[in-house]
PAZATI-687473 format. One record per residue: residue in three letters; x, y, z of N, C-alpha, C, CB in turn. Coordinates in steps of 0.1 Angstrom, whole numbers, m for minus. Last residue first. Glycine has a CB too. Layout:
R   type   neast   nnorth     nup   caeast   canorth    caup   ceast   cnorth     cup   cbeast   cbnorth    cbup
R    Ala       X        Y       Z        X         Y       Z       X        Y       Z        X         Y       Z
...
This chain:
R   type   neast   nnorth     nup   caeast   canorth    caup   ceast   cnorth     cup   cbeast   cbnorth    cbup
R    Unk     m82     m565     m33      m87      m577     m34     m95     m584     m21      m75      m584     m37
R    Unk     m90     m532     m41      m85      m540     m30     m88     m551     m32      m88      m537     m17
R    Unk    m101     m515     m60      m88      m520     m63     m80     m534     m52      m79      m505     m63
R    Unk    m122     m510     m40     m130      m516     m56    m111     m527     m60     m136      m495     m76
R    Unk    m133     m491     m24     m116      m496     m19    m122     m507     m32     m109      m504       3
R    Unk    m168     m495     m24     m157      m488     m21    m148     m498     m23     m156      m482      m7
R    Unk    m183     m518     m32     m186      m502     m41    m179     m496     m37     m200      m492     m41
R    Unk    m181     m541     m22     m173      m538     m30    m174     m524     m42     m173      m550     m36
R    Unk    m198     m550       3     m204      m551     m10    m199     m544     m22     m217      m547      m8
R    Unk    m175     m537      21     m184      m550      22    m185     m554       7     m199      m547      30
R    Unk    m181     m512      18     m164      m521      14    m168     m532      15     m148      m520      23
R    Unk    m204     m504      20     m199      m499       6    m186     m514       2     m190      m480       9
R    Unk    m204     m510      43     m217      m513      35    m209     m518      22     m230      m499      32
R    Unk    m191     m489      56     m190      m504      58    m193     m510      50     m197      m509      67
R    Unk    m203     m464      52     m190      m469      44    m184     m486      43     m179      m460      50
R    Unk    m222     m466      65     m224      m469      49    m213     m472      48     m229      m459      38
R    Unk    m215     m465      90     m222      m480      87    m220     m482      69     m244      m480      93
R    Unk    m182     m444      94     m197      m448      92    m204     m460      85     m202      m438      86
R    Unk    m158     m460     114     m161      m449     100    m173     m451      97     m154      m452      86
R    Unk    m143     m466     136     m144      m453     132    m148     m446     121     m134      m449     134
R    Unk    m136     m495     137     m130      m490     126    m129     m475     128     m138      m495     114
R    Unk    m160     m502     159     m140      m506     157    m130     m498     150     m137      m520     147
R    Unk    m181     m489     150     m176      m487     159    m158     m489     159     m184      m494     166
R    Unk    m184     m506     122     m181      m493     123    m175     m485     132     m189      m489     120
R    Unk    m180     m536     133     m171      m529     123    m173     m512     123     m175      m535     109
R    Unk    m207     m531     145     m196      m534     151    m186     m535     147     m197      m541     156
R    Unk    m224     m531     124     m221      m519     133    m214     m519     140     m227      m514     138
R    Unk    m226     m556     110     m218      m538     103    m213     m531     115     m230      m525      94
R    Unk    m213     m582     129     m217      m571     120    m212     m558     119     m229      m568     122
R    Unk    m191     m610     118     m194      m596     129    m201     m589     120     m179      m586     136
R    Unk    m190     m633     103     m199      m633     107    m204     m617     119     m197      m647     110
R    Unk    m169     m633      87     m172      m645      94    m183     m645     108     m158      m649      99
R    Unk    m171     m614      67     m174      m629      61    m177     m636      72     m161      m637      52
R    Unk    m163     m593      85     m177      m597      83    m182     m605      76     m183      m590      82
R    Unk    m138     m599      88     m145      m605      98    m156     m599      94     m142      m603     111
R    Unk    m129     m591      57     m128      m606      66    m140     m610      79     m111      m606      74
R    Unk    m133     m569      53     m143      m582      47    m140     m596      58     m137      m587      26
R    Unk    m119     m555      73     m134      m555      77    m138     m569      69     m143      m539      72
R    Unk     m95     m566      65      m96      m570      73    m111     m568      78      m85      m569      79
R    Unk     m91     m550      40      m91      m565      36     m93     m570      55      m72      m571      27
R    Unk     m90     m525      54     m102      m532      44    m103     m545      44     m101      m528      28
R    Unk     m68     m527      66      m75      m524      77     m93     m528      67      m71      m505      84
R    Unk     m46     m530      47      m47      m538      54     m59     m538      63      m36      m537      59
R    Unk     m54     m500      34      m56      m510      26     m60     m526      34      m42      m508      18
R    Unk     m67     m478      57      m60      m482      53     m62     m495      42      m54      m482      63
R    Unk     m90     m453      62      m86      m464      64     m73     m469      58      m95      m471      62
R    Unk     m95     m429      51      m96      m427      68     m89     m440      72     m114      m424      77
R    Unk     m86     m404      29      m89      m412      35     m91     m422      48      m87      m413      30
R    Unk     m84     m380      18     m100      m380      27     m95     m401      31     m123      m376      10
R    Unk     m62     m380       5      m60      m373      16     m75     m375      26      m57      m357      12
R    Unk     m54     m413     m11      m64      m401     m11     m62     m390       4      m81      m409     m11
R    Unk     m37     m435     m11      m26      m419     m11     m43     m408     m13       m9      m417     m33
R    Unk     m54     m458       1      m45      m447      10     m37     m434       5      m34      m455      14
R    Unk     m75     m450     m28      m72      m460      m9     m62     m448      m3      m59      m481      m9
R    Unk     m64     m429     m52      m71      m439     m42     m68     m440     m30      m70      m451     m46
R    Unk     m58     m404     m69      m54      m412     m57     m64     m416     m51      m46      m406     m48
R    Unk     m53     m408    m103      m64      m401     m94     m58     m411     m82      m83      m402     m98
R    Unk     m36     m417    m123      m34      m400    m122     m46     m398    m104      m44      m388    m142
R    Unk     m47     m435    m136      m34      m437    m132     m28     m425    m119      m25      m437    m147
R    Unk     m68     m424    m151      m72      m433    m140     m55     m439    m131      m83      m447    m147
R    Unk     m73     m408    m173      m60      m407    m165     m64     m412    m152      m53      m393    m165
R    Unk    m101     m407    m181      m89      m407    m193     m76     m407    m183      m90      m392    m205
R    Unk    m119     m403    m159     m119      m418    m173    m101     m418    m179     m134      m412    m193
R    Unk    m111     m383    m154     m107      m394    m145    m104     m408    m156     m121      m397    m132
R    Unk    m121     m361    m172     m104      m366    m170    m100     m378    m165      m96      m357    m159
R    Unk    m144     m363    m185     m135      m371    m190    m127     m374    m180     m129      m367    m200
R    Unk    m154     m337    m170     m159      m351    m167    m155     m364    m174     m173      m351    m169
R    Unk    m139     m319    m180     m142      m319    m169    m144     m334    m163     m153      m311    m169
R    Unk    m144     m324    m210     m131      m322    m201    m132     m323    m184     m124      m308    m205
R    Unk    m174     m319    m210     m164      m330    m215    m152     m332    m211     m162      m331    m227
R    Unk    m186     m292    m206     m184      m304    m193    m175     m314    m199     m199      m313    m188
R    Unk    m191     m283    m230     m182      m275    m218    m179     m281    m203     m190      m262    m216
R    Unk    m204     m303    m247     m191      m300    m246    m182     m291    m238     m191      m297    m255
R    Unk    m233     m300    m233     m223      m311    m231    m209     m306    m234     m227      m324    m242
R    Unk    m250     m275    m231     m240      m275    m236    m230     m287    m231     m238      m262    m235
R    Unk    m274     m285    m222     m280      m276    m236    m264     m278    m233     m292      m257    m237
R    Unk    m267     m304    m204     m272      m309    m213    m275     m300    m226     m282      m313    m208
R    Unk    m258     m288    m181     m244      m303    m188    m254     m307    m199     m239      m322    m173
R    Unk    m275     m266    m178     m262      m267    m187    m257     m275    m192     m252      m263    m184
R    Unk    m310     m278    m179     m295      m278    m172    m282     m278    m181     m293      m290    m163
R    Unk    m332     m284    m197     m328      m269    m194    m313     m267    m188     m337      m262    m183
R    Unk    m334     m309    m193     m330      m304    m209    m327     m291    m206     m342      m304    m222
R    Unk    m331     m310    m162     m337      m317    m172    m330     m310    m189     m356      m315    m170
R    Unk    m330     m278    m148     m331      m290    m150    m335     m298    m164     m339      m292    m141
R    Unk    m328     m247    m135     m324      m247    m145    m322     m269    m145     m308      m235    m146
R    Unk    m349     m231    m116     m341      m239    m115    m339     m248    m131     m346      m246    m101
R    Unk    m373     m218    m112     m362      m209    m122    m347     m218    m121     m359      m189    m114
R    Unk    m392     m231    m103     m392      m229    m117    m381     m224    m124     m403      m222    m119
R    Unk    m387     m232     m76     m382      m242     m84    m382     m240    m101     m388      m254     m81
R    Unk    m380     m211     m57     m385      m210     m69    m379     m220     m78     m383      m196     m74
R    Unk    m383     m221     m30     m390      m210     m34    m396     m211     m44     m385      m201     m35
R    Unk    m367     m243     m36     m374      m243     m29    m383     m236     m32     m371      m241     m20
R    Unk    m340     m229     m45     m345      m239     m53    m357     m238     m47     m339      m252     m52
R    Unk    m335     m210     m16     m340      m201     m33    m343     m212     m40     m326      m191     m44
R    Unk    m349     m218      18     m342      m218       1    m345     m215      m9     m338      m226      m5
R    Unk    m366     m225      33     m365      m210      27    m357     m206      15     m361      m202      37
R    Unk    m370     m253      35     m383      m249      27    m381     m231      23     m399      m252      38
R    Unk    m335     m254      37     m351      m259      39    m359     m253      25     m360      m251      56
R    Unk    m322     m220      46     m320      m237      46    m336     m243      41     m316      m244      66
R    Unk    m308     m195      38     m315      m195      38    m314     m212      38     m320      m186      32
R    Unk    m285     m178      57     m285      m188      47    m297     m192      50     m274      m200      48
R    Unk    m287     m159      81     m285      m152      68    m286     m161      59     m274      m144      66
R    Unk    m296     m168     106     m303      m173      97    m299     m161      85     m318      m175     102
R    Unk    m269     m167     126     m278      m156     126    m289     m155     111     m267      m141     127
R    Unk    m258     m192     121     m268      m188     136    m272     m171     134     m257      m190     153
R    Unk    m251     m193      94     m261      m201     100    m271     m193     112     m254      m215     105
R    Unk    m226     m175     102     m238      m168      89    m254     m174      93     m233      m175      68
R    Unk    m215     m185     117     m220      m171     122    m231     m168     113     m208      m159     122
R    Unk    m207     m210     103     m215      m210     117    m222     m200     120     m208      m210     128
R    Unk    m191     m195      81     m205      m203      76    m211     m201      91     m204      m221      69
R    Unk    m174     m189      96     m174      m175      90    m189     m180      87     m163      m171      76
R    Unk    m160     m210     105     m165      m202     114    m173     m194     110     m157      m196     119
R    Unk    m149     m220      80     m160      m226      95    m166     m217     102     m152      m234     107
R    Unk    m131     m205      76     m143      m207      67    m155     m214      74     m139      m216      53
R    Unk    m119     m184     106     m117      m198      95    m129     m198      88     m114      m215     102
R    Unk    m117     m155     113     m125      m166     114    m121     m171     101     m141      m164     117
R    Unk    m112     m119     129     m111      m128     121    m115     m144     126      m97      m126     116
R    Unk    m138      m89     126     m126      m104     136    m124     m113     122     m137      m118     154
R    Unk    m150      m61     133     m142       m68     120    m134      m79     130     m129       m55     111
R    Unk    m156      m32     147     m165       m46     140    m163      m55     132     m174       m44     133
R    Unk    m131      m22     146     m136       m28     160    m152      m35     157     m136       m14     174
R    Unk    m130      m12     120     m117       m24     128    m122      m26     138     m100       m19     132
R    Unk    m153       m3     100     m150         1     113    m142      m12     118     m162         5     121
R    Unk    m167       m7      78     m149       m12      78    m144       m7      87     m139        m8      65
R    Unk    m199      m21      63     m193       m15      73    m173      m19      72     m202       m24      88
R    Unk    m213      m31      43     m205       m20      40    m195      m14      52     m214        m9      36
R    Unk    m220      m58      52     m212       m61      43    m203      m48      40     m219       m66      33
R    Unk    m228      m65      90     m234       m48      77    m219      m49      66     m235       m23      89
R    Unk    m231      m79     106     m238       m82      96    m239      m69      86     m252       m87     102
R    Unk    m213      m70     129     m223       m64     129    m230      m68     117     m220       m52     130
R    Unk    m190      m83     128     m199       m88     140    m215      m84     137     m193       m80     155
R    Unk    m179     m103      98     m182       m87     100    m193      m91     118     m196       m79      82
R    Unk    m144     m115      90     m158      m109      91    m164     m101     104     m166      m121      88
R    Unk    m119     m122      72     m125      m114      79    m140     m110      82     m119      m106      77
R    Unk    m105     m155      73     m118      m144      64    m113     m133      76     m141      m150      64
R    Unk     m76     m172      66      m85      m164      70     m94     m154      65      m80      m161      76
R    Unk     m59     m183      48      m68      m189      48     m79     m185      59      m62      m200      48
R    Unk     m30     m167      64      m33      m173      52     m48     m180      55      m22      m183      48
R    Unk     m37     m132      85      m26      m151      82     m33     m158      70      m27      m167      99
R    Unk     m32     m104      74      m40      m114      75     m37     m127      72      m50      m111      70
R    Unk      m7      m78      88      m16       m89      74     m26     m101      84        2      m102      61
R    Unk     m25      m54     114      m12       m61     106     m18      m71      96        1       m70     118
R    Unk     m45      m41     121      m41       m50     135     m30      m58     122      m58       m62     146
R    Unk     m57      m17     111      m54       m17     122     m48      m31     131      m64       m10     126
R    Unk     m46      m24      82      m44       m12      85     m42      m13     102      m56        m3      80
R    Unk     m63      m50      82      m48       m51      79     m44      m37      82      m45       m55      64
R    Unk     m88      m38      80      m86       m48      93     m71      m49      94      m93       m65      92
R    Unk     m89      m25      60      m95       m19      72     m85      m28      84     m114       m21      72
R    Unk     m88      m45      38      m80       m33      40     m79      m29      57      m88       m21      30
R    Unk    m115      m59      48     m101       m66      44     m88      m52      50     m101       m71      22
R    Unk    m133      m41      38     m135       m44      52    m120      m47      56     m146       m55      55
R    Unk    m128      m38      10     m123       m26      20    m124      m30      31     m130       m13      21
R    Unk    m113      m59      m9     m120       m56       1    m121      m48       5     m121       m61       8
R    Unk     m94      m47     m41      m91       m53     m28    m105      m52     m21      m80       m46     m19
R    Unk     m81      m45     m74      m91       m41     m60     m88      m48     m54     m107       m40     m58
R    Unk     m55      m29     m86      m60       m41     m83     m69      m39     m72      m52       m50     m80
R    Unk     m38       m5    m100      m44       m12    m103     m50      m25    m103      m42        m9    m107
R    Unk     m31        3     m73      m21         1     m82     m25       m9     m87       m9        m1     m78
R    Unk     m58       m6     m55      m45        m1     m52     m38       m7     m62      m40        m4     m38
R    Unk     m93        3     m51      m82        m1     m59     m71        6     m57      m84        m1     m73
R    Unk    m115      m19     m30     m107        m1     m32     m96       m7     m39     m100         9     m15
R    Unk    m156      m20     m23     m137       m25     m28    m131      m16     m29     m133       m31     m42
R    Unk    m173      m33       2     m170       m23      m5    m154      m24      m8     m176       m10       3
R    Unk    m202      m55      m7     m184       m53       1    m178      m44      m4     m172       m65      m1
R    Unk    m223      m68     m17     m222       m57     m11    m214      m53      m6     m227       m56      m6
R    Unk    m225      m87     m35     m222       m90     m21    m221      m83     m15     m215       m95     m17
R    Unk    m231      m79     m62     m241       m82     m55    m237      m86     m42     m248       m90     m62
R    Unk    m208      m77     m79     m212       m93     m83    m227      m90     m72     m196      m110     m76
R    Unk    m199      m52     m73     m210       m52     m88    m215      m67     m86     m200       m49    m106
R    Unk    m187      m40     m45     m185       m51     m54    m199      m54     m65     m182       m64     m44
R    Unk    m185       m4     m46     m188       m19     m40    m191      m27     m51     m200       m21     m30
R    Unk    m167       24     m37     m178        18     m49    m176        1     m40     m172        20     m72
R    Unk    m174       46     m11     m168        44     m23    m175       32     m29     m154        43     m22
R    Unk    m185       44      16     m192        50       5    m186       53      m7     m197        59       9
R    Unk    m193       21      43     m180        25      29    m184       27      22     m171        17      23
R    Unk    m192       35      72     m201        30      63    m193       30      49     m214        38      62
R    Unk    m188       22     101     m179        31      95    m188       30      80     m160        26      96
R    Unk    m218       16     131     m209         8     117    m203       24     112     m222        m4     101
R    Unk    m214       32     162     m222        24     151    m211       21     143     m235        31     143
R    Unk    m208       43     186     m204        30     184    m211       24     171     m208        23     196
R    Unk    m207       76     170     m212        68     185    m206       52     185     m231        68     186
R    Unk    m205       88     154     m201        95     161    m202       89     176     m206       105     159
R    Unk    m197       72     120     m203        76     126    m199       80     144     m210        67     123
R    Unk    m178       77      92     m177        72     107    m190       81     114     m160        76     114
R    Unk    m178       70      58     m186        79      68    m189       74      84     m200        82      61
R    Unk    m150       65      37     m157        60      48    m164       72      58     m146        52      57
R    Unk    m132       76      19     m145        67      12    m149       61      24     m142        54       0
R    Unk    m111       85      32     m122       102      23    m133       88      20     m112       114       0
R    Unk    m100       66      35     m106        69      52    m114       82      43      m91        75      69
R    Unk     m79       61      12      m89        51      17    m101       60      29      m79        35      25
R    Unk     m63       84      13      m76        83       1     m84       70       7      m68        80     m18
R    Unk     m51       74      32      m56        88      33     m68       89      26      m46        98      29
R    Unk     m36       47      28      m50        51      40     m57       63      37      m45        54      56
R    Unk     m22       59       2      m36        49       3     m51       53      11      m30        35      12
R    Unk      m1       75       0       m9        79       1     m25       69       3       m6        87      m6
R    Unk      20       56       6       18        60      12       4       68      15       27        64      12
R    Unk       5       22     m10       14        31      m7      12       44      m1       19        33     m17
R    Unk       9      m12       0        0         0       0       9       12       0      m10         0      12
């Protein structure tokens, strides 16, 4: 940021005189999220973002900043914390800004839900074909069983659920043992998971 930044950044904020929100009245993000942006040497940035790096130093990697006060224009630093993507969704949930259920936008308006012959992978197949080839075409290339990072079991620890539930333990006492849910049991059992494992 260069020297003159903050200066020209703090002319696009109307502080209020009491404990309320700093309001960012320069220009805001066009996609509709309401976040007010500021361009430094030709590149925008967040203003809330800016705001928070001004008064408490950079922001560690893979952190949000968000807002206490639910106001996307606000860039007052003492309404501003930081939170993992976890966190950021929890706050959004418990103060019902995601709409769940029966308040969801599909829900609402299923008509404007794009299905059947209307859904992209069908009016335009060819812009999915790469997408949905690759695995087919480089099955050498995708990590299974153990080099998958989601994976929870081991190769030796499969070949040993079939076993003892050939001989008779059930699922759910494999799932307990194991730590992994009944379906997944199900799955390695009846060979729709770990498929490469003999």
């Amino acid at each position: 940021m260069s020297a003159s930044s903050p200066e020209r950044f703090w002319l696009k904020v109307h502080k209020s005189h009491d404990d309320g929100c700093w309001e960012w009245i320069g220009c805001r993000d066009r996609r509709g999220s309401g976040y007010g942006k500021f361009r430094i040497n030709g590149e925008n940035y967040r203003a809330h973002r800016l705001s928070w790096e001004m008064a408490n130093g950079p922001i560690p990697p893979g952190m949000f900043v968000c807002h206490h006060c639910d106001n996307k224009a606000c860039v007052r630093p003492t309404h501003l914390y930081l939170g993992t993507a976890k966190d950021n969704m929890k706050d959004a949930l418990s103060r019902g800004l995601i709409a769940l259920g029966d308040e969801s936008f599909p829900r609402r308006h299923p008509e404007r839900m794009a299905r059947g012959e209307r859904s992209g992978i069908r009016k335009h197949p060819e812009r999915y074909a790469n997408f949905f080839g690759w695995a087919a075409r480089h099955p050498e290339r995708m990590a299974r069983g153990e080099r998958s990072g989601l994976s929870k079991l081991k190769e030796c620890q499969v070949v040993e659920i079939r076993t003892r539930h050939a001989a008779g333990e059930t699922m759910t006492a494999l799932s307990l043992a194991y730590g992994v849910e009944i379906s997944s049991i199900s799955k390695i059992v009846h060979r729709k998971l770990w498929t490469h494992v003999a």
